[in-house]
N, C-alpha and C positions, 0 to 999 in steps of 0.2 A: 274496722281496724282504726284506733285514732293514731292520731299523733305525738310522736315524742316532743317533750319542752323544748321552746324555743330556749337557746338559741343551737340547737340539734338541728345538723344539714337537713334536707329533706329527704325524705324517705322513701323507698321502692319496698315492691311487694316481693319477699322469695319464700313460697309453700308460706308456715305457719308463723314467718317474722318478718318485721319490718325493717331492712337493711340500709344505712347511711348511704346516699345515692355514689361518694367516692368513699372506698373502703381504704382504709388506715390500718396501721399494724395496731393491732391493740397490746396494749399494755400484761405484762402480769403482775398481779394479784387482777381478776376482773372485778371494777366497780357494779356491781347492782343498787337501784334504786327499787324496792320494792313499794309502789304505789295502794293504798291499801286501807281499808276499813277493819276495826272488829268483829263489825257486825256484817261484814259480807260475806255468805259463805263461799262464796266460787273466791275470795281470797286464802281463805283456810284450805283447799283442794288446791290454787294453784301453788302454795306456799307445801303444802304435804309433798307436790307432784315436783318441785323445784330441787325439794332438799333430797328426794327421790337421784332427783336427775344428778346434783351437784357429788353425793357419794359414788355414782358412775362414774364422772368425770375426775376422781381425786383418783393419783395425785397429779393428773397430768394439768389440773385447771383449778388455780387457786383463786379465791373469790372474796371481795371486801363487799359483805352486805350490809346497807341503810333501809331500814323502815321510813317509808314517807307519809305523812297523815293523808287522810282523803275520808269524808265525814258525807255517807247516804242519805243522811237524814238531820242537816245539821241545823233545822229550825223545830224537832223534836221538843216536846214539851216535857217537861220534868217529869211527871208520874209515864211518861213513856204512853205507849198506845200495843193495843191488844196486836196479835205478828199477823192471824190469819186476815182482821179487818185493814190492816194495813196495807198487807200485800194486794187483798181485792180491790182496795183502793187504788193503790200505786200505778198496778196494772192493767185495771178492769178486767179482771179474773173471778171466777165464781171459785166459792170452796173446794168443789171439784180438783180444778184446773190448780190448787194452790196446794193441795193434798200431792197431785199426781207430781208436779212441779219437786215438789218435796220431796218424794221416791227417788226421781231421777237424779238429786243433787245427794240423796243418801247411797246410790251405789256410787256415784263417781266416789264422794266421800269412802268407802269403803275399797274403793280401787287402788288408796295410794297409801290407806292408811291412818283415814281421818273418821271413828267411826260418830258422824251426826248422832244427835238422840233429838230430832225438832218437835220430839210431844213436850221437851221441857222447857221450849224457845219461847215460854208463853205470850212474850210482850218486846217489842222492838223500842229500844233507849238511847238516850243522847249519849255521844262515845268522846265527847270534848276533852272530859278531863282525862278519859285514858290516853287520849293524842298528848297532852301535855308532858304526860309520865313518861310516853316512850321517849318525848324527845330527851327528856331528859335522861331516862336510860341510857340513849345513843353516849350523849356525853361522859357515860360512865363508862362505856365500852361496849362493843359488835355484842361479843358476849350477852351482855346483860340486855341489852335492848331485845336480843333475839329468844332469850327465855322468859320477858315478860309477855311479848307479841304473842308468841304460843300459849301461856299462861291465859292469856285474855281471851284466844279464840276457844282454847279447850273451856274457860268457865263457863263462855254465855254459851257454846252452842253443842258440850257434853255434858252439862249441870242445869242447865238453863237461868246461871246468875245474872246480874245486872251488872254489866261493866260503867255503868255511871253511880255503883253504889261505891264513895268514898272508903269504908271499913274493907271491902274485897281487895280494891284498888292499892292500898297498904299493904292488905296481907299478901297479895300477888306479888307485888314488889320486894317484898322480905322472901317470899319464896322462889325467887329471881337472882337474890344476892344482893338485893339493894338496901341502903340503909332505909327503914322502916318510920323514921322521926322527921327524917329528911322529904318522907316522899308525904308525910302528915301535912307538911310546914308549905311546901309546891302545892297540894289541893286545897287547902285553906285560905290560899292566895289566889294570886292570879298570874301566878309567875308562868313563862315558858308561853303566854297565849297568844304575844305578838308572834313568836317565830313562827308557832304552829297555824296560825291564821297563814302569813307572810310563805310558808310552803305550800298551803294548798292552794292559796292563789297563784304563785308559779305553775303549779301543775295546769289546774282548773282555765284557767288566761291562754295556757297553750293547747287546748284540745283534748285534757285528759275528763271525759265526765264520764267513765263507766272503768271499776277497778275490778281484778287484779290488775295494773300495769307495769310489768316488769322490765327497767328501762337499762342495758347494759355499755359501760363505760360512755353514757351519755350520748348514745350514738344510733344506738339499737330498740328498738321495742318489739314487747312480747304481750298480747294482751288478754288476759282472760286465764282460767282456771284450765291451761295445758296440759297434755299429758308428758308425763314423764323425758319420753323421748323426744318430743319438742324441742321442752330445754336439753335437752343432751346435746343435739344435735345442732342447736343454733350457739352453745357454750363452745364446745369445740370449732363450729367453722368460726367463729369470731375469736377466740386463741390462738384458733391457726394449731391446735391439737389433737395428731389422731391417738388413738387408744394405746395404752401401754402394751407390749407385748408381752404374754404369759408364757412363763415356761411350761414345757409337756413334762412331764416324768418320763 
């Protein structure tokens, strides 16, 4: 379990979350920080498993989410590298173990709703400039950042696209709501790469090196590709919201 960013009290263990050692009323709307790669898939399971959780808890727990950059692989070389020779590398895994590995991440995947296709992940890519666009998203609005984020996990990991290919990254954004010329003008550059540097070192600096890390009202952490009721259950006891009550006929 890591640790939430400084400067977040210190943290205690309760079941699957990590709880501010003095508990504070929290706020409504809840802030989430969603910590997070494209290319990771236990971020797309726990982002499936979240929004799962977060339609349980409406309308009693209203929620302001931020996508956070966090980059796997962020000395990746341009033509990318093959996924299964990577992964053996990464982990000292035999094909085997990286097949099997893969199964187990396709039913969770199919548990919440995310259905993987990894025969078409052929190559693992530098995710730089899509960190760049979503920041830039955020500034357009929750909205818009939250339909490119899905946009980018559904390309590379049920199409098996390259989220570092420029032309995707346009049209993903135009299919997002975002202006298309605008998000041309931000990849052609080099705009947005201080902030996005300047976030994952926040993260990274305070003990975040393994994502999904879902950080709430900055107090909280939740870490890893959860199930469903996880987050239910740590949204509500940190709202301080039990369930609405249904009328019977």
């Amino acid at each position: 379990m890591t640790r939430p960013p400084a400067p977040f009290p210190p943290p205690r263990h309760n079941g699957g979350m990590t709880t501010a050692a003095t508990p504070t009323a929290a706020p409504t709307p809840l802030r989430i920080d969603f910590v997070s790669d494209v290319s990771c898939p236990w971020c797309a399971v726990g982002l499936a498993s979240l929004e799962q959780a977060l339609a349980r808890v409406a309308p009693d727990v209203a929620v302001d989410m931020h996508f956070q950059p966090f980059e796997l692989n962020p000395d990746m070389v341009a033509e990318g590298e093959d996924s299964i020779d990577h992964l053996k590398a990464k982990y000292g895994i035999d094909e085997a173990q990286v097949r099997a590995n893969g199964e187990n991440l396709r039913q969770r995947g199919l548990a919440v709703g995310f259905p993987f296709d990894l025969a078409k992940r052929k190559r693992v890519w530098n995710t730089f400039d899509a960190h760049r666009l979503l920041h830039w998203a955020e500034l357009e609005g929750a909205d818009k950042q939250l339909a490119l984020k899905k946009a980018l996990l559904h390309a590379y990991f049920l199409d098996g696209l390259s989220p570092a290919d420029p032309d995707l990254l346009v049209k993903l954004a135009v299919e997002s709501g975002l202006d298309g010329e605008r998000a041309k003008a931000i990849l052609a550059g080099n705009e947005y790469a201080a902030q996005v540097r300047a976030r994952e070192r926040l993260y990274t600096n305070a003990g975040i090196h393994s994502v999904p890390a879902i950080i709430i009202n900055n107090q909280h952490l939740i870490s890893g590709g959860q199930p469903p009721e996880v987050f239910e259950r740590a949204l509500r006891q940190i709202a301080g919201a039990e369930p609405s009550e249904v009328a019977s006929a």
